[in-house]
C-alpha positions in Angstrom: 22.6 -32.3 6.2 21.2 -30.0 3.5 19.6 -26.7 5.5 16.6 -25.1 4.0 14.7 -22.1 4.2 11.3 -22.9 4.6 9.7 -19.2 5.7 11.5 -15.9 6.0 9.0 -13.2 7.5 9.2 -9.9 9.4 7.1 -7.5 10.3 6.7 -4.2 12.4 4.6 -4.0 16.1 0.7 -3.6 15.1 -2.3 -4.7 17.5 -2.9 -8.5 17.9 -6.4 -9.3 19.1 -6.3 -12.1 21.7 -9.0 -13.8 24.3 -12.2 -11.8 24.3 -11.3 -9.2 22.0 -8.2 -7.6 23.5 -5.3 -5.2 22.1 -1.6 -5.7 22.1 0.9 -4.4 20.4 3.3 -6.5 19.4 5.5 -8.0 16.4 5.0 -11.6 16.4 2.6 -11.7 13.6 4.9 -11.3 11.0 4.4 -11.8 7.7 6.5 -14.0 4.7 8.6 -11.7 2.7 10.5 -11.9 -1.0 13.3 -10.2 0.4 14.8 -7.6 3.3 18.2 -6.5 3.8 19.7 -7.4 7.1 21.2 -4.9 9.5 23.2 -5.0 12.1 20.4 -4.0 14.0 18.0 -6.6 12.2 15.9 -7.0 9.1 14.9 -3.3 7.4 11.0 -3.8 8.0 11.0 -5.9 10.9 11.1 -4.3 15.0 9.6 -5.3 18.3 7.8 -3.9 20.6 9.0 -4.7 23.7 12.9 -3.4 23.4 13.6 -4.1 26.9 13.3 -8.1 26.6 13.6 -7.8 22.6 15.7 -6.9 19.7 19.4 -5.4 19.8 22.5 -6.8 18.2 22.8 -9.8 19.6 19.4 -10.8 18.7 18.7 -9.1 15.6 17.7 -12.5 13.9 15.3 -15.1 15.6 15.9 -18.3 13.7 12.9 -21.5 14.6 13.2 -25.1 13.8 10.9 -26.1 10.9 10.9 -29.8 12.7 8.5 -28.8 15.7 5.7 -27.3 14.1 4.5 -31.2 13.3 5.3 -31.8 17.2 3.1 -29.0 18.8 0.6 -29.1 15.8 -0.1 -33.0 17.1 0.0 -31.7 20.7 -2.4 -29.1 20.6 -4.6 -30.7 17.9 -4.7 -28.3 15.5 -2.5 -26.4 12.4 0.1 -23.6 13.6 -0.1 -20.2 11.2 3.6 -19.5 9.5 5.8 -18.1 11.2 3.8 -19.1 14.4 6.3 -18.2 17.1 7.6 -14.7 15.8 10.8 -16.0 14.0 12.4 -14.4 11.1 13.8 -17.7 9.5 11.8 -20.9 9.5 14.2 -23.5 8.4 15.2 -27.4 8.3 17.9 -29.2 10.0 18.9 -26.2 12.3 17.6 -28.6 15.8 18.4 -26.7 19.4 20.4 -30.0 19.7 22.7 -29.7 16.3 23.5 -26.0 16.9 25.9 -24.4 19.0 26.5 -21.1 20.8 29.0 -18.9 18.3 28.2 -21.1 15.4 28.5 -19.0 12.1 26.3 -19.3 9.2 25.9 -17.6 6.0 22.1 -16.2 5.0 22.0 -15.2 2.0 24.5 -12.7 1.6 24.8 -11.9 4.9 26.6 -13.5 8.0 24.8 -14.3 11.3 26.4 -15.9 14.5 24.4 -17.8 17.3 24.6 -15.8 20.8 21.8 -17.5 22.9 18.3 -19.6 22.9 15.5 -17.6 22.7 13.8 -17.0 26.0 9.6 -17.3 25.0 7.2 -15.3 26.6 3.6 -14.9 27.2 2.8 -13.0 23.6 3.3 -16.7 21.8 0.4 -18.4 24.3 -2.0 -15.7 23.0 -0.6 -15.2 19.2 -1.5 -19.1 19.6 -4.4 -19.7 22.0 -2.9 -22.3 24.3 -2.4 -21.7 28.0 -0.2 -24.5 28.0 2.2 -24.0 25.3 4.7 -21.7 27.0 5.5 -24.1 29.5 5.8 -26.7 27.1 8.4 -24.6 25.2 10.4 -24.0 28.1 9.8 -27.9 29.3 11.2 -28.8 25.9 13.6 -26.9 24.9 12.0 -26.2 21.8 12.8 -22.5 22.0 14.1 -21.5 18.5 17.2 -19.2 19.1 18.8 -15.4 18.4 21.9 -14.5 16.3 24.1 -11.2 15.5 25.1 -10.2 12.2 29.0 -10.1 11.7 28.0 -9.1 7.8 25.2 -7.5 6.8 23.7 -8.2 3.5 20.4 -9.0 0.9 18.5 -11.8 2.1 15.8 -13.2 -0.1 12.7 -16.6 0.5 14.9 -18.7 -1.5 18.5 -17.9 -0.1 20.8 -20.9 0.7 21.6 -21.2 4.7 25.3 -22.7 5.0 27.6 -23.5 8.0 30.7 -21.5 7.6 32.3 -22.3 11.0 31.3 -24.7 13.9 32.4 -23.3 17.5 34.9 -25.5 18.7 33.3 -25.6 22.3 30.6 -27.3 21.0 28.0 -26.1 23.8 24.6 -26.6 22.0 21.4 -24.1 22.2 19.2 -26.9 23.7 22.7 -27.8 26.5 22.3 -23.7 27.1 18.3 -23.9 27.2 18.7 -26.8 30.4 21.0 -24.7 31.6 19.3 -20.9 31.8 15.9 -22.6 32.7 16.5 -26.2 34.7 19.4 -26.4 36.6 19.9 -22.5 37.9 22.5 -24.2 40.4 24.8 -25.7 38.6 28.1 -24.4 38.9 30.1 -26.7 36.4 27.6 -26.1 33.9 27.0 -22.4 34.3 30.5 -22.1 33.7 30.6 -24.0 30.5 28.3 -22.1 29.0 30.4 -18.5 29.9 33.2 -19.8 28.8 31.9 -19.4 25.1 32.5 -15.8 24.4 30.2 -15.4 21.7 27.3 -15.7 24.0 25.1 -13.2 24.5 25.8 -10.2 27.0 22.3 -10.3 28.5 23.0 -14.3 29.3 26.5 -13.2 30.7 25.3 -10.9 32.5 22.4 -13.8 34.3 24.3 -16.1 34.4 27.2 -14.1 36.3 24.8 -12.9 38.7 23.5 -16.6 39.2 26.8 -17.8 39.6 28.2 -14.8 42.0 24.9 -15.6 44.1 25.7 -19.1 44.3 29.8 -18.7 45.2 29.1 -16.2 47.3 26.8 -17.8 49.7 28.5 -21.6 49.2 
């Protein structure tokens, strides 16, 4: 299957309006871009605003499914703007289903590596205007997801996305999205999804604590 790069934004925090005229400062509206070099840190001229639950190597690029934006434009009845949920890379054949934990692509000239589904918050349900749509995206699965750089490099609106490596685990971002959101009990598959070691230190370190809460008291 072909990958291709449909929208490659960024952008820096700035006040979004939302509801009845109120301010928040955030980085979701980003904008579509020629080119940016990507850091290890993320795209020179992109940031967030809330570093606590944003940002940091292992989420330094927020990658979105091109394929859902038809879904939630037929569920909520009306067209989404680009780059609607705050991802840097809008792009084809890249599913939550068909991608895997510590999968490696090339981007341009750079290198990413998938560490973990995207966990949304509230900022998407007022960058779009829908009460219902975070719990839709969590309901799902339909979270997009984050990746590190291993090699940093130029990447430019028309780059070519490839594969480079598979993980040989094979635990897929929509597997770990069930897991982190729908079955916070389950020891067997809590497990699977530590045993990847490319995975995210902020979902090791939930999902340890889940599953040292759930030994401990079993």
């Amino acid at each position: 299957m072909v990958i291709e790069l449909k929208t490659f934004s960024i952008g820096l925090p700035k006040q979004m309006k939302y509801s009845n005229d109120q301010l928040l400062s955030t980085a979701i509206c980003k904008e579509t871009v020629e080119e940016a070099f990507l850091t290890k840190e993320g795209f020179i001229g992109d940031g967030v605003a809330d570093k606590k639950h944003h940002g940091g190597p292992d989420r330094a690029v927020c990658v979105y499914p091109y394929e859902h934006y038809s879904f939630w434009e037929k569920e909520i009845g009306e067209s989404l703007p680009t780059s609607a949920f705050g991802e840097n890379i809008t792009s084809t054949n890249m599913l939550e289903s068909d991608v895997h934990v510590g999968d490696i692509f090339k981007l341009g000239e750079a290198v990413i590596q998938i560490t973990q589904g995207r966990v949304p918050c509230s900022t998407i349900t007022k960058r779009i205007n829908n009460p219902h749509i975070l719990k839709r995206i969590v309901q799902t699965g339909y979270t997009g997801y984050l990746c590190r750089v291993l090699e940093e490099g130029m990447v430019r609106k028309d780059s070519n996305i490839t594969l480079i490596e598979q993980h040989p685990k094979r635990v897929s971002i929509l597997f770990g999205n069930e897991v982190y959101f729908h079955r916070p009990k389950d020891i067997e598959a809590i497990e699977q999804l530590l045993e990847v070691e490319e995975l995210a230190e902020k979902w090791k370190e939930e999902l340890g604590k889940r599953l040292y809460k759930i030994t401990s008291l079993s």
